[in-house]
N, C-alpha and C positions, 0 to 999 in steps of 0.2 A: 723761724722756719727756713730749712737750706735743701731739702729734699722730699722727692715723693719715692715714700719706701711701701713694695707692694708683695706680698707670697703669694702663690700660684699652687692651686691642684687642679691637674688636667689627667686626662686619658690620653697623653698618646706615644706613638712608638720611638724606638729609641735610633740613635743614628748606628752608622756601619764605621767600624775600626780596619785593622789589615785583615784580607784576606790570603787565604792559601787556596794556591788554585784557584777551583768556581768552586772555593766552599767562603760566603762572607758572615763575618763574626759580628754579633752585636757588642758596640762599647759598654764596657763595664768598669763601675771599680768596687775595693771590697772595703767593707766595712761589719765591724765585730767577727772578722773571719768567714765571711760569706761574701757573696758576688751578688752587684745589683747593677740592673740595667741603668743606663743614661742617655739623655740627651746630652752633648760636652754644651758649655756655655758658649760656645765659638760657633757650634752648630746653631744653637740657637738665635746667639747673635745675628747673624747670616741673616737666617729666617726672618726678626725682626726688620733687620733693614729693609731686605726684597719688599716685605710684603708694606710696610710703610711707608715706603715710595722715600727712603732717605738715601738709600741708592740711585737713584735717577740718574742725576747728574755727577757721580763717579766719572774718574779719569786716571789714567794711571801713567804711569813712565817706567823707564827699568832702568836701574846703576846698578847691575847686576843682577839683584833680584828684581820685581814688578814693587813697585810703590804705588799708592794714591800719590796721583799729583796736586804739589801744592804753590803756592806763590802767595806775593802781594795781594792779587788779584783775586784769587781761588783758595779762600781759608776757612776756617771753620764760622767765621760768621755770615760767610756769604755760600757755603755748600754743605747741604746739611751732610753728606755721607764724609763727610771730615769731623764732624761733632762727632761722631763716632769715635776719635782717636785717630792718630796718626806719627809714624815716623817718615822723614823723607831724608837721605843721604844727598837730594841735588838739586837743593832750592839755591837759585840764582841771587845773587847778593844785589842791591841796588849801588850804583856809581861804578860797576864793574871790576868791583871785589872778589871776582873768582864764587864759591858755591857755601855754602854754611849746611848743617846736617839738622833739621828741626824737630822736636819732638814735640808732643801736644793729647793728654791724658784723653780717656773717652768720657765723654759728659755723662753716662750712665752705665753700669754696673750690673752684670746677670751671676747669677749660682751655676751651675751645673742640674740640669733637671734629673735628678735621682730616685728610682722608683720607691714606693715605701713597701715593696714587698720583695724577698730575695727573689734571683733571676731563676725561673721554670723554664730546660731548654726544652724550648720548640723549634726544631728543624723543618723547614720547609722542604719537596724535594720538585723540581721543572723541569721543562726541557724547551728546545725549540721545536718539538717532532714535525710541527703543521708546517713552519718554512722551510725543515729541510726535505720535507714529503713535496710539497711544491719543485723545490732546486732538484729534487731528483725525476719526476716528473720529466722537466726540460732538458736530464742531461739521459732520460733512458736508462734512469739507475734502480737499484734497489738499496730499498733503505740499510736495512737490516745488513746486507754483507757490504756497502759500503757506505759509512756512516764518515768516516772521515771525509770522502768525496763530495757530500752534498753538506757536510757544516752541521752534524749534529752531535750538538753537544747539551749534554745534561749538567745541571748544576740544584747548586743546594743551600739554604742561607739561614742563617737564628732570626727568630720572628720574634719580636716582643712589641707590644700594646700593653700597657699597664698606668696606673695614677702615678704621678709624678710629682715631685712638687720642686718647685726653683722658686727663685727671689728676683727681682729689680729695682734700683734704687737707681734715682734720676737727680743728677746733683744740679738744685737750681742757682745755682751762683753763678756754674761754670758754664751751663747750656748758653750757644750762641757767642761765646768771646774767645777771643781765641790773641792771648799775649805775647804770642809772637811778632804779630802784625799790629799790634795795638789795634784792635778790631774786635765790631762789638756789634750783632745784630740787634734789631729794634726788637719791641717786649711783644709785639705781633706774631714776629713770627719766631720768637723762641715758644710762644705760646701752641702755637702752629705744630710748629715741631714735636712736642709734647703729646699734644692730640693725637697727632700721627701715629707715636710708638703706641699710647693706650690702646687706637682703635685695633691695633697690630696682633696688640695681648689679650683683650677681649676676644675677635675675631681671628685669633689665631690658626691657620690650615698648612700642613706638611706634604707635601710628595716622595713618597717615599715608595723605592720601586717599582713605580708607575701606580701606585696608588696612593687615592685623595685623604689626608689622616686630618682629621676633625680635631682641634687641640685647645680648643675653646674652654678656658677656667671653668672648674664644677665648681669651685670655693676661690673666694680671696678677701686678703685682707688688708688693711695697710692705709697710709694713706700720706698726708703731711708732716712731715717730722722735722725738729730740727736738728736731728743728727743725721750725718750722712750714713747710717750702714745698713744691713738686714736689720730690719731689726723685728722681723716676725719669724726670722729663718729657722729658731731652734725652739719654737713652741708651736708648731703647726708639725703635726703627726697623724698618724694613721695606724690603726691595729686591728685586723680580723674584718676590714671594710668598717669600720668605723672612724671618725673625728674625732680626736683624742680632746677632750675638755677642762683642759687643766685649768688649774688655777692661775699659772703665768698668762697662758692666752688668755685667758678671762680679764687677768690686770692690765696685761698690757693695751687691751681691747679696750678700756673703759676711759685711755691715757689721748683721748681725743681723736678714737680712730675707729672706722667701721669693717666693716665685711659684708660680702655680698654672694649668693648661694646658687646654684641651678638647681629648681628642685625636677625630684623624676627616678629619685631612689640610688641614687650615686653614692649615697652613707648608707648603712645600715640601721643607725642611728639617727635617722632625719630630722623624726620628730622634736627628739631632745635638742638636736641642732638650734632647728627653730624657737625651741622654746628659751633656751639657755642664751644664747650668742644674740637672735633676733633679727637675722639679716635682712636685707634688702636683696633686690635681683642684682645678677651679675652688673645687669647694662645698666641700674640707678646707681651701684657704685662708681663705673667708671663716669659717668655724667659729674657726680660731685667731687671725685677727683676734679674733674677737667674743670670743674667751675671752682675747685679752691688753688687751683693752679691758675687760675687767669686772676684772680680776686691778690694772687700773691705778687704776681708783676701789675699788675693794676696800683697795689699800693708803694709800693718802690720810688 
């Protein structure tokens, strides 16, 4: 066993790409000739780290661009937001050997969260009217013939909330060591760190245009593998608000690994869910992750 490999179906909205002007675009890409919403996995990434506290203690430096700072001292077995991955062009050489450029893979692996329904444009339309009604207010204006003077400006943005589904795979060999340094966190707190990201993914929440996006898995599945890849990524589907019940998810499901469901009518197909797959609640899934994940550096 070298990895915990996990699929995700959640509700929530997708991130922002370039805008023009105050018009912003939801990210998309296309697939069979149509356009679907995303979360990018970079987005996501981000989110993971914030919310699981693997960012904390983040440091950075610049040799041109900003890098995570790294050294001796500050690697991936001693700062979790390095287990992340990392390149640095100006890690200082020991014996005053001038700088060395180091590179160092991310101990876990995300998809792209892709919605399973093509992208419905929804344009939102706003404005500022209340603060520049105030700024006009104080300068003895009117709104209406001077708009440009008190800062009102209207804007407009793609709105998307829809199911999505991405993947995670947590490569347990590499969590915590980092071969650069000959450095190696103890089985505690690569354990630790583990815990971290699940409760992140479980408990997952977005802000997204100053609002709270609830992103909490309706489905998942996955669990200890010993291969390191998706490997639930291309048999978890979705059709017409249904969970598509194939015969692959079913094998693969049977291959030592669970799933876990929010019920509350998020399938349309619940029932059969229930009766065919079997699940357990979201939060007994991640619980027996997290205890075949300690059970795995426990025996080591």
């Amino acid at each position: 066993m070298k990895a915990v490999t996990i699929t995700v179906i959640a509700n929530m909205t997708s991130n922002y790409s370039e805008g023009l002007g105050n018009i912003s675009t939801v990210q998309k890409v296309v697939r069979n000739q149509r356009s679907y919403a995303i979360r990018s996995r970079e987005s996501l990434k981000n989110a993971l780290m914030v919310q699981s506290g693997w960012y904390d203690e983040l440091a950075t430096t610049v040799d041109g661009a900003v890098q995570k700072a790294v050294s001796e001292v500050k690697n991936a077995a001693t700062c979790r937001a390095l287990d992340a991955g990392y390149m640095n062009t100006n890690v200082k050489v020991a014996g005053d050997k001038g700088k060395a450029t180091y590179i160092r893979k991310s101990s876990f692996f995300l998809t792209d969260a892709i919605s399973v329904d093509p992208f419905a444009d929804e344009t939102r339309f706003h404005n500022n009217l209340y603060l520049a009604t105030i700024e006009a207010k104080q300068q003895g204006l009117n709104v209406q013939n001077s708009a440009d003077k008190v800062g009102l400006m209207p804007y407009q943005y793609e709105y998307d909330k829809s199911y999505k589904v991405y993947s995670l795979t947590i490569d347990l060999e590499q969590m915590g060591r980092d071969d650069n340094f000959n450095a190696e966190a103890p089985k505690e707190e690569k354990i630790a760190r583990i815990n971290a990201l699940l409760d992140a993914v479980r408990d997952l929440n977005l802000v997204v245009k100053g609002n709270l996006d609830n992103a909490e898995p309706i489905f998942v599945v996955g669990g200890i593998s010993p291969r390191r890849t998706h490997y639930f990524e291309n048999v978890v589907h979705m059709k017409n608000g249904a969970l598509q019940l194939t015969e692959d998810l079913k094998n693969k499901l049977d291959q030592g690994f669970h799933c876990g469901f929010l019920e509350g009518g998020a399938f349309t197909n619940e029932e059969e869910v229930k009766a065919v797959l079997k699940p357990e609640s979201v939060s007994a899934f991640f619980d027996r992750v997290k205890a075949d994940v300690a059970a795995y550096y426990e025996g080591k």
